[in-house]
N, CA, C and O atoms as a GROMACS GRO file, in nm:
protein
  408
    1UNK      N    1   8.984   9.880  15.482
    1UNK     CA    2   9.022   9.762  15.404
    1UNK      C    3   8.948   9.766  15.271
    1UNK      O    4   8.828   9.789  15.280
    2UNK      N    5   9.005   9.745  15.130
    2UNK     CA    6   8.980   9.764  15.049
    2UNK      C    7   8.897   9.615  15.030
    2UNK      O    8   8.938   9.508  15.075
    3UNK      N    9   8.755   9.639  14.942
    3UNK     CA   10   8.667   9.576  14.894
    3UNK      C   11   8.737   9.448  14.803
    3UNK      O   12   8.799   9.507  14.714
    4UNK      N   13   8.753   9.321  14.786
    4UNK     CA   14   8.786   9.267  14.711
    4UNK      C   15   8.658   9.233  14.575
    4UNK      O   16   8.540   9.202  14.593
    5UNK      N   17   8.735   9.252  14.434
    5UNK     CA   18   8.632   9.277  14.327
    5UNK      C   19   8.646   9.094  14.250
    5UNK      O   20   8.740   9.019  14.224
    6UNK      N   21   8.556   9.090  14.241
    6UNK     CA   22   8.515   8.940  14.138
    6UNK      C   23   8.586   8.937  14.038
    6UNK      O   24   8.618   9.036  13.972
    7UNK      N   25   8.626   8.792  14.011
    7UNK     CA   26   8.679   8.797  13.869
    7UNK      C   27   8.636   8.823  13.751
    7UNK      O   28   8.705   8.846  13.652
    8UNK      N   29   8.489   8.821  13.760
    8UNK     CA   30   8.414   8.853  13.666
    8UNK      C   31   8.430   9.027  13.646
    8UNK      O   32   8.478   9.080  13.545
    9UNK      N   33   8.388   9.085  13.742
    9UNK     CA   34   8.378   9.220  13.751
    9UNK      C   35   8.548   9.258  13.686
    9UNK      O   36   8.567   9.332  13.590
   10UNK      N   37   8.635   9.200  13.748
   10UNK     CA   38   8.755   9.276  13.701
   10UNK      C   39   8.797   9.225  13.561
   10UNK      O   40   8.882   9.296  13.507
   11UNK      N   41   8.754   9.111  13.487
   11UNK     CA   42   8.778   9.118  13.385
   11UNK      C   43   8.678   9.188  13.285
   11UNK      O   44   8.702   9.201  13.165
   12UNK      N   45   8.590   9.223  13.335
   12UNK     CA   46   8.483   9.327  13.241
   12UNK      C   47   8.595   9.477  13.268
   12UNK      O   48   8.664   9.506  13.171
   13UNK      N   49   8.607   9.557  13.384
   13UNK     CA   50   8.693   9.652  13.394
   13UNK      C   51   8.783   9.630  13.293
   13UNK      O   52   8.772   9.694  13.188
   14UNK      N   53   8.891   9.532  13.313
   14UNK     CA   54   8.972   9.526  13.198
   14UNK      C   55   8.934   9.520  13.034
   14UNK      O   56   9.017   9.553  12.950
   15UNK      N   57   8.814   9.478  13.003
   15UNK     CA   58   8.762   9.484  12.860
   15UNK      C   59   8.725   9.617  12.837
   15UNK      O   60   8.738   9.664  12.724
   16UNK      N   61   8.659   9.717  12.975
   16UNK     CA   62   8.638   9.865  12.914
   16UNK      C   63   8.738   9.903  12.924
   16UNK      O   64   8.749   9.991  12.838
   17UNK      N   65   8.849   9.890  12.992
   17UNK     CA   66   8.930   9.982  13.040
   17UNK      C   67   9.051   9.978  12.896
   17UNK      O   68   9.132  10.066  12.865
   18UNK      N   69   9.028   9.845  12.830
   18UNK     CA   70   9.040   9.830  12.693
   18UNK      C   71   9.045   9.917  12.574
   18UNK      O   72   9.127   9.951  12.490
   19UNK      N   73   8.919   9.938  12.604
   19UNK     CA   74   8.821  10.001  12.469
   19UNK      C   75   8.889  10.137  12.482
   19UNK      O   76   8.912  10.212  12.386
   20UNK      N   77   8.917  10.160  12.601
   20UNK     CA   78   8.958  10.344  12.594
   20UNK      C   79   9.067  10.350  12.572
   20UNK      O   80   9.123  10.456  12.599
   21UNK      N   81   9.162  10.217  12.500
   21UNK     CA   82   9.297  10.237  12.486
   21UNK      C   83   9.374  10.236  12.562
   21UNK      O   84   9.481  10.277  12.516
   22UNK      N   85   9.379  10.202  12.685
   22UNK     CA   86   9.465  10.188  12.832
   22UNK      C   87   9.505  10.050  12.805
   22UNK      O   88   9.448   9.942  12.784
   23UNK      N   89   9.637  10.100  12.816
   23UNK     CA   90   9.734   9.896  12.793
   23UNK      C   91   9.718   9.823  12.959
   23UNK      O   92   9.702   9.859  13.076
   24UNK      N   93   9.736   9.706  12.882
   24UNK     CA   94   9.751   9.647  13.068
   24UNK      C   95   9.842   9.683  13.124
   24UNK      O   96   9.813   9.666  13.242
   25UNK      N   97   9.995   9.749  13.115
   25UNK     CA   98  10.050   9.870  13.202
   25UNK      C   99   9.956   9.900  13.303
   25UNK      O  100   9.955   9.864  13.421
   26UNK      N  101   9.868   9.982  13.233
   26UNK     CA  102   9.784  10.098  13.308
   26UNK      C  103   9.719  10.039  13.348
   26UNK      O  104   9.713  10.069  13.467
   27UNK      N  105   9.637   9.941  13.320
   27UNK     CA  106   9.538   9.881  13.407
   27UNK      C  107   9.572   9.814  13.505
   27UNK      O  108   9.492   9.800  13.597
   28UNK      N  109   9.692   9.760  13.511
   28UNK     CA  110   9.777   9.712  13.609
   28UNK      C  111   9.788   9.753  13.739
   28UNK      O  112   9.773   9.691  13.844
   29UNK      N  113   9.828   9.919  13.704
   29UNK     CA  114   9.870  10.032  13.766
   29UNK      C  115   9.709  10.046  13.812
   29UNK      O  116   9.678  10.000  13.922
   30UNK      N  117   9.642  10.087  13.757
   30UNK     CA  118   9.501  10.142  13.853
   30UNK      C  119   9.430  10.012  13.951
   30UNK      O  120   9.363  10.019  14.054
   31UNK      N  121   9.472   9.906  13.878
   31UNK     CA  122   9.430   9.775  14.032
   31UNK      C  123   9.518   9.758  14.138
   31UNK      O  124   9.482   9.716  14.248
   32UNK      N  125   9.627   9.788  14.112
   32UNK     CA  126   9.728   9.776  14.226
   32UNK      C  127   9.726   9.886  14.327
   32UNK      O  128   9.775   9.875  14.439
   33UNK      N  129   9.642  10.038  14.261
   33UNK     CA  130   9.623  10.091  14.341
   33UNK      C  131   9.476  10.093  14.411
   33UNK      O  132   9.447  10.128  14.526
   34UNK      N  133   9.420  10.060  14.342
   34UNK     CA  134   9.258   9.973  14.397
   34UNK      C  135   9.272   9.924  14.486
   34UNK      O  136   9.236   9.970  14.595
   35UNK      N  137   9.354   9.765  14.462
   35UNK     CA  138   9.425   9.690  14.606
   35UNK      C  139   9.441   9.714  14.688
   35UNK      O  140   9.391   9.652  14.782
   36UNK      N  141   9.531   9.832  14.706
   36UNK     CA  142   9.563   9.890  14.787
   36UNK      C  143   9.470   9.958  14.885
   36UNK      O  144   9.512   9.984  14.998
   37UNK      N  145   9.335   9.990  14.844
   37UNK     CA  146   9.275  10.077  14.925
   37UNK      C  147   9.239  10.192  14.889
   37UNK      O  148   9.131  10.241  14.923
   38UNK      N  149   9.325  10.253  14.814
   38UNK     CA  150   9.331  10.394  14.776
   38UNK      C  151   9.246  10.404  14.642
   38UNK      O  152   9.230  10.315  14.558
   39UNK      N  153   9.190  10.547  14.641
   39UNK     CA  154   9.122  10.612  14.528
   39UNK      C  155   9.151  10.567  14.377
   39UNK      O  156   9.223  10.649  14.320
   40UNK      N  157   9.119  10.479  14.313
   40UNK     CA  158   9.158  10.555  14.147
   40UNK      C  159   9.154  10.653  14.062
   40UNK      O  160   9.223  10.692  13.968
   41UNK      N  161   9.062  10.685  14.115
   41UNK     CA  162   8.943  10.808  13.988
   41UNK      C  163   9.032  10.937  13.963
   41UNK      O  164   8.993  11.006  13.869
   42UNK      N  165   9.126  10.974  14.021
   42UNK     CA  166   9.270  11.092  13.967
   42UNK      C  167   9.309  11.025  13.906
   42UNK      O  168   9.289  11.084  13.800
   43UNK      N  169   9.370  10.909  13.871
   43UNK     CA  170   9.465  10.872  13.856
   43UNK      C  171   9.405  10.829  13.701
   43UNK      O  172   9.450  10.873  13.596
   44UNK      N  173   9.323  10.759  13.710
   44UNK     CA  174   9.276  10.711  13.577
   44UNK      C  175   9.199  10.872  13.480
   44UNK      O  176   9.157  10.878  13.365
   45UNK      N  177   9.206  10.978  13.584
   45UNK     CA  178   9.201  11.094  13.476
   45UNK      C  179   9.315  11.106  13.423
   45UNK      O  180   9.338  11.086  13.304
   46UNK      N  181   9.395  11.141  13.508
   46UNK     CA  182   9.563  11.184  13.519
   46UNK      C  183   9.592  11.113  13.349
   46UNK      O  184   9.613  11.184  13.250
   47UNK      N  185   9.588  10.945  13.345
   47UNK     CA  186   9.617  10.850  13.243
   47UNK      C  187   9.510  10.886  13.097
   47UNK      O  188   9.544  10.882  12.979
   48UNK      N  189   9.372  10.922  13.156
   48UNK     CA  190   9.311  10.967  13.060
   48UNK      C  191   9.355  11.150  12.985
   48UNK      O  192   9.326  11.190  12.872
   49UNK      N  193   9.394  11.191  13.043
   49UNK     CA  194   9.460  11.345  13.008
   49UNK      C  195   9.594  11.318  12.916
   49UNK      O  196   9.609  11.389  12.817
   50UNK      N  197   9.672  11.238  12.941
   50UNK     CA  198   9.828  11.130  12.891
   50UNK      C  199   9.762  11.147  12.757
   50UNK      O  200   9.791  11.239  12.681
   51UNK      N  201   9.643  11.025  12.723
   51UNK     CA  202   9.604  10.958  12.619
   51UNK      C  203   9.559  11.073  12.544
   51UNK      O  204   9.578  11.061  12.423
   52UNK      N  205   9.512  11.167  12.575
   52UNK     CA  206   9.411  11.290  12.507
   52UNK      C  207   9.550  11.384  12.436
   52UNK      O  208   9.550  11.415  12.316
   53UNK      N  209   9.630  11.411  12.504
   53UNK     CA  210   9.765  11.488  12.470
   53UNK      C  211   9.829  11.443  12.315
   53UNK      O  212   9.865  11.511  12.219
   54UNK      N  213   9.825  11.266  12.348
   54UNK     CA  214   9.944  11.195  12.282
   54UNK      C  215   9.849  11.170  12.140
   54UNK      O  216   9.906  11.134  12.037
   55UNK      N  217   9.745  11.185  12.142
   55UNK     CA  218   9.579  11.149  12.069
   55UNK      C  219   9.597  11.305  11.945
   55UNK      O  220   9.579  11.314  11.823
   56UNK      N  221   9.640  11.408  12.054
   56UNK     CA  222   9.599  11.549  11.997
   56UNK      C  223   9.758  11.556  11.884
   56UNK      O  224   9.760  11.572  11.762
   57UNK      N  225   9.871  11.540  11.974
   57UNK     CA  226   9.992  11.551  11.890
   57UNK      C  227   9.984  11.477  11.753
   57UNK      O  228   9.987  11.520  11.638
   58UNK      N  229   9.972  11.337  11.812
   58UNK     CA  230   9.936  11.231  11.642
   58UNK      C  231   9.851  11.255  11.558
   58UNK      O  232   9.829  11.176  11.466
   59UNK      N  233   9.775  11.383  11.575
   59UNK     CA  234   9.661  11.404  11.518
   59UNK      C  235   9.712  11.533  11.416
   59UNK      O  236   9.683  11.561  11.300
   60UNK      N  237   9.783  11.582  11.495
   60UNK     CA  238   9.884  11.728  11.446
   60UNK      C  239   9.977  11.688  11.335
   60UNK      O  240   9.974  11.720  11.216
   61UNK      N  241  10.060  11.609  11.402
   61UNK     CA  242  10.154  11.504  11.311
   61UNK      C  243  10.068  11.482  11.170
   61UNK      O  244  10.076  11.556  11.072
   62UNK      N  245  10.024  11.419  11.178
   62UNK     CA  246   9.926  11.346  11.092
   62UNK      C  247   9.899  11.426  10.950
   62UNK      O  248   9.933  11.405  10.833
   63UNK      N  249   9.806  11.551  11.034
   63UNK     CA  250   9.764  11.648  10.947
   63UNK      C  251   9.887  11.720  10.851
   63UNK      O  252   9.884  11.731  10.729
   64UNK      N  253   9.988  11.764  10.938
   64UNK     CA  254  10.089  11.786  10.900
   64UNK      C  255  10.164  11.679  10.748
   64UNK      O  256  10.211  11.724  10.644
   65UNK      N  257  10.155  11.578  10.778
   65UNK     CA  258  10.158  11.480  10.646
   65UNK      C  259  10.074  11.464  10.569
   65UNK      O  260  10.104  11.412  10.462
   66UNK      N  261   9.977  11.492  10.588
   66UNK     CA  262   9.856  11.487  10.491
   66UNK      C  263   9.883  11.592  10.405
   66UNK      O  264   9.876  11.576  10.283
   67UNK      N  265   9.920  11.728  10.471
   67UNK     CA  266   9.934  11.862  10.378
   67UNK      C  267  10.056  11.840  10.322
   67UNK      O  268  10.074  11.918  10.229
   68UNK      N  269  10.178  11.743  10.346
   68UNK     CA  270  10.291  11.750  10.280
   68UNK      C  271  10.262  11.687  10.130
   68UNK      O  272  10.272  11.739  10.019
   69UNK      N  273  10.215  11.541  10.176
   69UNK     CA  274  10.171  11.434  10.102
   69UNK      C  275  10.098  11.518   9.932
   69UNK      O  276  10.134  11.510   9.815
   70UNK      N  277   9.976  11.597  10.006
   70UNK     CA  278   9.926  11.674   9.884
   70UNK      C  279   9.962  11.754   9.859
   70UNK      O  280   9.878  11.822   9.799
   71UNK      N  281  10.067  11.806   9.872
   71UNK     CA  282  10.181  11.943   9.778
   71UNK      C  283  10.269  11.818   9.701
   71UNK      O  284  10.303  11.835   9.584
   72UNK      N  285  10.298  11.710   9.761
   72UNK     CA  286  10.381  11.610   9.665
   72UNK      C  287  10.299  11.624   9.534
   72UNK      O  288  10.310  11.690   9.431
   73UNK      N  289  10.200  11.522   9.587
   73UNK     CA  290  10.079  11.454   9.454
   73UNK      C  291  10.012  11.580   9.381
   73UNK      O  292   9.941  11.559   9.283
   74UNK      N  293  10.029  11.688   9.420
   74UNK     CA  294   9.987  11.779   9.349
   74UNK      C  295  10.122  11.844   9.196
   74UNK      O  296  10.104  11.864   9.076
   75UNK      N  297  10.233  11.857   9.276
   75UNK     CA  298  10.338  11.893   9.203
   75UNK      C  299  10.384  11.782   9.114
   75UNK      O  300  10.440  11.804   9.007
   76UNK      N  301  10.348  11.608   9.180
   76UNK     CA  302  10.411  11.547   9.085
   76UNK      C  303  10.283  11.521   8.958
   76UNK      O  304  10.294  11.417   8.892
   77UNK      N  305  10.204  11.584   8.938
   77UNK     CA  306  10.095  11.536   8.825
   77UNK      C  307  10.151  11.515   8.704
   77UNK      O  308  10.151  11.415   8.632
   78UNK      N  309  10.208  11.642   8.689
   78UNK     CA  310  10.245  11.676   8.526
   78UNK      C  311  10.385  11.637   8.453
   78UNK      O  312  10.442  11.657   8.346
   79UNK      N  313  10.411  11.546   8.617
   79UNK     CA  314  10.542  11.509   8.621
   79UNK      C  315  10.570  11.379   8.496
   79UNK      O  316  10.516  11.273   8.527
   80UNK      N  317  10.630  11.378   8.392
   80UNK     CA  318  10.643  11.267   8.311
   80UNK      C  319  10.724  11.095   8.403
   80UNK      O  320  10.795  11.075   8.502
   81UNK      N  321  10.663  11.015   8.303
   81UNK     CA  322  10.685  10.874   8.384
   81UNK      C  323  10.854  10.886   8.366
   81UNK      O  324  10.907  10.961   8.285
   82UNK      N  325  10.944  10.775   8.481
   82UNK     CA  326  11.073  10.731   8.416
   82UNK      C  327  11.101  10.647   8.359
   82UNK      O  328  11.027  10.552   8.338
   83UNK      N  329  11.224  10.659   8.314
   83UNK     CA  330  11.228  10.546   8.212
   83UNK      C  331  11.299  10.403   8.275
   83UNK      O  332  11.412  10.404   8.325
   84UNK      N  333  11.250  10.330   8.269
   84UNK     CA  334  11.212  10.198   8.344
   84UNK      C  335  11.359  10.169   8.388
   84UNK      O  336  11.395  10.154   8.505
   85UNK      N  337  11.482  10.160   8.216
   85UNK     CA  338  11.600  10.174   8.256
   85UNK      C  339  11.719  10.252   8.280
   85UNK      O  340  11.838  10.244   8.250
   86UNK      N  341  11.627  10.349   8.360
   86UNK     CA  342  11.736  10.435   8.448
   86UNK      C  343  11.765  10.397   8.534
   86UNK      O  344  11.715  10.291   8.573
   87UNK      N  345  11.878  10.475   8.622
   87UNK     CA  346  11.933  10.407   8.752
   87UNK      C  347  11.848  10.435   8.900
   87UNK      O  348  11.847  10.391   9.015
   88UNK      N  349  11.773  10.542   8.814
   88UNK     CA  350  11.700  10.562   8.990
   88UNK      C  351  11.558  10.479   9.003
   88UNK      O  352  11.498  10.482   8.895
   89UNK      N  353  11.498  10.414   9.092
   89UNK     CA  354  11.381  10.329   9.126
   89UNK      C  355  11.271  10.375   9.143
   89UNK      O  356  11.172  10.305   9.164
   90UNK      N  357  11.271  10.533   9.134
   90UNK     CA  358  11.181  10.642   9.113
   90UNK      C  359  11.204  10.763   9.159
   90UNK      O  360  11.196  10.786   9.279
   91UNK      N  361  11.249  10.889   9.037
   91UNK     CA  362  11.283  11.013   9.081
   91UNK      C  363  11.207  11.104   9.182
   91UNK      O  364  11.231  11.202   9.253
   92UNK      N  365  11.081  11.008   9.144
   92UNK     CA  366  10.945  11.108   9.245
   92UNK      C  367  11.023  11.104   9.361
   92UNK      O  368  11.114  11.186   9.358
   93UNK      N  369  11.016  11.024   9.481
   93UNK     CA  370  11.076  10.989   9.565
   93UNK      C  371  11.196  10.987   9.612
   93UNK      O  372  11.211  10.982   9.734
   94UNK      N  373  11.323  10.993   9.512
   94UNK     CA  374  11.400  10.976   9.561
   94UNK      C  375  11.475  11.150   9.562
   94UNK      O  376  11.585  11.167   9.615
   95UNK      N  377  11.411  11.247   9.507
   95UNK     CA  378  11.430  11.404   9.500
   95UNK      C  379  11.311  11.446   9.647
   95UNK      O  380  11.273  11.559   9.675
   96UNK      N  381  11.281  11.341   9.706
   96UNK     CA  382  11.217  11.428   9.828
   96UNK      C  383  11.335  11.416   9.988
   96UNK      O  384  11.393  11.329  10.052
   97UNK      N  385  11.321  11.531   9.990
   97UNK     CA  386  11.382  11.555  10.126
   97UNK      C  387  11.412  11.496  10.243
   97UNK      O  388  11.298  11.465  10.278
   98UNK      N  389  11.497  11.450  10.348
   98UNK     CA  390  11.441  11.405  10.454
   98UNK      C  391  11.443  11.434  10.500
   98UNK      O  392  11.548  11.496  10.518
   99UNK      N  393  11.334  11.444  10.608
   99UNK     CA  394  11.322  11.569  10.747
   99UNK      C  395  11.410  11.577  10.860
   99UNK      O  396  11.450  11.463  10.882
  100UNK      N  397  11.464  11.667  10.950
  100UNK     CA  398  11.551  11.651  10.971
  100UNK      C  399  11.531  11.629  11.110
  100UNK      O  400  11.427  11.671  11.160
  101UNK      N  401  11.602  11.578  11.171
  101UNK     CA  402  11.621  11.543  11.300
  101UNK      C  403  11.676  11.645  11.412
  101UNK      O  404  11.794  11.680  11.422
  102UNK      N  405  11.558  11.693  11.506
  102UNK     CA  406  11.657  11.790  11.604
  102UNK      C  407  11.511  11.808  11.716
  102UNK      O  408  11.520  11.876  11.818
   0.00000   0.00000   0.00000
């Protein structure tokens, strides 16, 4: 029979379990299996391995825009201003590409 935990205690769990970025989804999910009786400690790796993956990609992503971003701002330096009444709202921008979807 599984230990029943204090309200106190489980709302501190939920404030760390917080901090590491775990939505109440997940925290949901690791008390219900608490409740239950059964182990957490896989499971909240399992969720911590999720977060580390999705952490590493956005991080890739990221970088990846950062290096686009400064080939922009680098190429547009020498670029002259437009003229206020032209039709486009800014050539910088509107001569960039959009990435494509696949």
């Amino acid at each position: 029979m599984a230990i029943a935990i204090t309200t106190i205690s489980r709302l501190q769990f939920i404030k760390q379990a917080q901090s590491l970025q775990f939505s109440l989804a997940e925290i949901q999910q690791v008390i219900d299996v608490r409740n239950q009786g059964e182990p957490v400690c896989t499971l909240v790796k399992a969720l911590l391995d999720q977060k580390i993956a999705t952490l590493e990609q956005e991080i890739q992503q990221a970088a990846t825009l950062k290096t686009r971003l400064d080939a922009y701002r680098t190429s547009w330096m020498a670029r002259p201003l437009d003229n206020p009444s032209a039709v486009k709202v800014c050539s910088l921008i509107e001569e960039v590409g959009l990435p494509s979807r696949g």
